[in-house]
N, C-alpha and C positions, 0 to 999 in steps of 0.2 A: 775789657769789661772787668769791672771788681766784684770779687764774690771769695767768699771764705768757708765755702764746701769743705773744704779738705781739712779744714780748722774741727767744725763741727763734726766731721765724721769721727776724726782723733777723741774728742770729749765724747762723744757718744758713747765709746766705750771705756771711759776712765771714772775717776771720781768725782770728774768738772761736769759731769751729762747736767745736773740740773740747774744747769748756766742755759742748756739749751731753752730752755719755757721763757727765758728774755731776750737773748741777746742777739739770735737771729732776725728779728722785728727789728731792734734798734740799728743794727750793723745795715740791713736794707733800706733802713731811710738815710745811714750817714749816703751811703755810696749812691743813692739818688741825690743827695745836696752838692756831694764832691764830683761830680759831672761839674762843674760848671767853676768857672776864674784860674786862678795858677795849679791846682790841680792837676785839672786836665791839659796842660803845655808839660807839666811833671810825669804826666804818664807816660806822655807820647816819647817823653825824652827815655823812660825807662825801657820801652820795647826796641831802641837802638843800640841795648847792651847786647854783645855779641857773647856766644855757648863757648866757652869755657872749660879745660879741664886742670884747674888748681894742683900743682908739683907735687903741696905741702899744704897742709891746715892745721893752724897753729891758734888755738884759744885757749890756751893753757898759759900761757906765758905773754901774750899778746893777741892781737887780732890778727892775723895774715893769711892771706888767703893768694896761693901761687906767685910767682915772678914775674920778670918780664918774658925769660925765654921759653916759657909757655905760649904766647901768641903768638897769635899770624902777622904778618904785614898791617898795620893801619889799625888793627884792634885795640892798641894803647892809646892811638888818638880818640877812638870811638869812646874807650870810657872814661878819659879825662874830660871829653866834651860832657858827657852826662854827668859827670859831677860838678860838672860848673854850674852847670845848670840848675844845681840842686844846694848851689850856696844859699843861706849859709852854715859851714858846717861847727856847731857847737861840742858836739861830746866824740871823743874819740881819746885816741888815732887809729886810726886804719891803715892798712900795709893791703893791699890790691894788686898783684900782676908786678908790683914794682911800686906802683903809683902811691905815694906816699900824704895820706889825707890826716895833715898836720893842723887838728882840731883847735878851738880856742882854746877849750879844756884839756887838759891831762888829766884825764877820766881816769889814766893807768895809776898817778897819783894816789887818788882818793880809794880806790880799789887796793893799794898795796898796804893803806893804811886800816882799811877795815875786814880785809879775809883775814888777820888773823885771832879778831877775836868772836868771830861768827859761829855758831855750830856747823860743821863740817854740809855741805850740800848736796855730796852722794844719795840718788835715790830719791831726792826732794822733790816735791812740787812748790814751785818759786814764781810771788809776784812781785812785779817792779812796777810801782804804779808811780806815773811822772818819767818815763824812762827815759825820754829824749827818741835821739832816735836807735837807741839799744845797744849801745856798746856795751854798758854790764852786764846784758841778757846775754852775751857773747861768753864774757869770762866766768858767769855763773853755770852755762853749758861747759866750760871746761873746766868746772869743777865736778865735775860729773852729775849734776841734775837729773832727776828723771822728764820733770817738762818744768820749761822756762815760757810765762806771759808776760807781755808789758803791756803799761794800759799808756797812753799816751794821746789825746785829742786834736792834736797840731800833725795838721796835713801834711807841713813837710816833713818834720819827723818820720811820718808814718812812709814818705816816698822814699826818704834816705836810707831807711831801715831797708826798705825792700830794694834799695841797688844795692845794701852790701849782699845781703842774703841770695842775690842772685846769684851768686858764687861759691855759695855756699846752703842747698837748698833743705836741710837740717830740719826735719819735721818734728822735733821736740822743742823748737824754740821759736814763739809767734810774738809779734806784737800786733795790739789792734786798736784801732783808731777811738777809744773813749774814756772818760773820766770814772774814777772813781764816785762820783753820784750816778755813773750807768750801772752801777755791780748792783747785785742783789745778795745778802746777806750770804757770802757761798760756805763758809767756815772750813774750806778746803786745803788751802796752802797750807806746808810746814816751813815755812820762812814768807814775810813779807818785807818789803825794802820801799822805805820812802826816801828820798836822796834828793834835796835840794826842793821841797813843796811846802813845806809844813808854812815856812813866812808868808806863801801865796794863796794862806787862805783865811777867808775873813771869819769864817768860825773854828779855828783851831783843835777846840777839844772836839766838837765835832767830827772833824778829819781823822781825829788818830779814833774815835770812836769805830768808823768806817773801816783804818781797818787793823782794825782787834775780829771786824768780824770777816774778814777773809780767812782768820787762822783757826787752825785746828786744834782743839786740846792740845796743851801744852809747846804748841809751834813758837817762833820766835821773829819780831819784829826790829830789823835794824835799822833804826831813825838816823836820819841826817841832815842836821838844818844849821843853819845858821844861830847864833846863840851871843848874848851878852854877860859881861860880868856881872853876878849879883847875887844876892841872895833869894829865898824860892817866893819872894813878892814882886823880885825885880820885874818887870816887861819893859821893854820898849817898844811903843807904839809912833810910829812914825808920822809927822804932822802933814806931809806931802808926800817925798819920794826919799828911798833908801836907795843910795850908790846909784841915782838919776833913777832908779824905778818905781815907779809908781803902786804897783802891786804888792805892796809889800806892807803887811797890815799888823804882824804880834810878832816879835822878836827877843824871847824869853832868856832866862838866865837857864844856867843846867840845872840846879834846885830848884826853878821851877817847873822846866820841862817835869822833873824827874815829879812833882808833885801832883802834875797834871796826869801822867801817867798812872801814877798808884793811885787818884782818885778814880781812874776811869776802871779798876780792876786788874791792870798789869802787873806780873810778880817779879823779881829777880831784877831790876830795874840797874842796869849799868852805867858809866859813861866810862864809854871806853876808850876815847880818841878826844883830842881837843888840838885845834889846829890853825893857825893864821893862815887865811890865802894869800900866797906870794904873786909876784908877775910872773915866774916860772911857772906856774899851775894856769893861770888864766891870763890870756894876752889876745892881740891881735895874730893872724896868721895868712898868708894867701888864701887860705880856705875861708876867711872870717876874717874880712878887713872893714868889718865897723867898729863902734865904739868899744872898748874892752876895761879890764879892771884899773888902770894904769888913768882911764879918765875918769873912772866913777870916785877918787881918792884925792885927797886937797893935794894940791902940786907941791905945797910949802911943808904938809906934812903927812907921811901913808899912814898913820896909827887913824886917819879920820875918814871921813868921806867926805865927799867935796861939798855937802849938807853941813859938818859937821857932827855927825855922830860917829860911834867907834869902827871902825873899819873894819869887814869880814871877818867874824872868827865861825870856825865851823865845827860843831861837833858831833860825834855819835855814839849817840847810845842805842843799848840792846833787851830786850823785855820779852817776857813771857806770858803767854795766859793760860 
């Protein structure tokens, strides 16, 4: 049975309580929809993890959570079979028991490249909205956070998140199953992280509007999206699909990010990182053996995509309100 009691009892008494006047409604209808298709084969696989007691917990420097010599007899089979069952694995990696969940993404990457020019996370309340299935809510827990949310609406995600956390059952750090058009204006977090959303979505300034209002006086927003060369008129709007995807609708320059941002009210407006995605960053893996960045790129030349337009550049900026 899905139920997030223990969520709400936590905001009950924080600064999050008046999340509670929405999000318990919405949260009981997702978990009446997710009864039914791969969900529920995802659950049944998750009640086959077996109780656990982790050597070492390690989110400070990575994710890992115990070795092998921690189990019993056949326990390592048991969780390798549940993670199969929960392909495919996009954001990571993960270190389990031994078991080594060598994600498409090197999530550790893109993470090495923006802690350090973030305000420090001690003592914070942190949203990751788009989180995948929470490998940064991991490493923003070991930056010492005081509470880490991910908002994320894709059901595996939501299953993958809770077979890592099963070994690690950390009541400061949740993710839950809905978008950012389910929040209500909460103006609570003192850091909010968008990482990989901003080109999926068709009203753009809208989105960063949303969330400007998650943060608290003078909190700080760290953007990560996708970006082209240009100056702050440039956009790229894509006539079909970017790198075979389809969802992919404004892909600005950084002057214009940065424009779109100071028109919305954001102060202190940064780019702090600019960065080409490699095949070393994003690949195929046995956890993730479908299409990867290696097909979405013209074979004859990687500066393009197999569209022809410019090939993934990534960047991140950071803003205040």
């Amino acid at each position: 049975m899905i139920n997030f009691n223990a969520f709400y009892a936590q905001i009950a008494t924080n600064r999050l309580a008046p999340w509670l006047d929405t999000l318990p409604a919405q949260l009981a209808l997702w978990a009446k929809q997710a009864l039914h298709g791969d969900f529920k084969q995802w659950q049944k696989a998750l009640a086959q993890l077996p109780e656990t007691t982790p050597s070492n917990l390690n989110i400070k420097d990575s994710v890992t959570f115990g070795c092998s010599d921690d189990l019993a007899p056949g326990q390592m089979q048991r969780i390798q079979y549940v993670f199969e069952q929960l392909k495919p694995w996009r954001k990571g990696p993960f270190s389990i028991h031994g078991i080594e969940l060598d994600t498409e993404w090197r999530s550790d990457f893109k993470w090495q490249r923006i802690l350090p020019h973030i305000a420090p996370l001690k003592h914070r309340y942190v949203l990751d909205v788009g989180c995948g299935s929470g490998y940064h809510l991991w490493r923003m827990l070991g930056e010492e956070a005081e509470f880490v949310v991910g908002i994320d609406p894709s059901q595996l995600f939501y299953a993958q998140f809770n077979a890592i956390k099963h070994f690690n059952p950390d009541p400061k750090i949740n993710l839950l199953p809905i978008g950012i058009d389910d929040m209500p204006a909460l103006q609570q977090f003192d850091t909010v992280f968008s990482m990989g959303v901003l080109y999926h979505r068709r009203s753009p300034l809208d989105f960063l509007q949303q969330l400007k209002q998650q943060l608290r006086p003078g909190g700080e927003l760290v953007l990560e999206t996708l970006v082209i060369e240009g100056d702050e008129n440039t956009v790229l709007v894509p006539t079909d699909r970017y790198a075979k995807m389809r969802n992919v609708w404004f892909i600005p320059s950084c002057a214009a990010l940065t424009l779109w941002l100071e028109r919305l009210g954001f102060k202190n407006v940064k780019l702090v990182d600019i960065n080409q995605t490699t095949l070393e960053e994003q690949r195929k893996t046995a956890w993730m053996d479908n299409e990867s960045l290696i097909d979405f790129l013209d074979p004859n030349d990687h500066s393009k995509t197999i569209e022809g337009y410019p090939a993934p550049l990534r960047a991140v900026i950071t803003a205040n309100i």
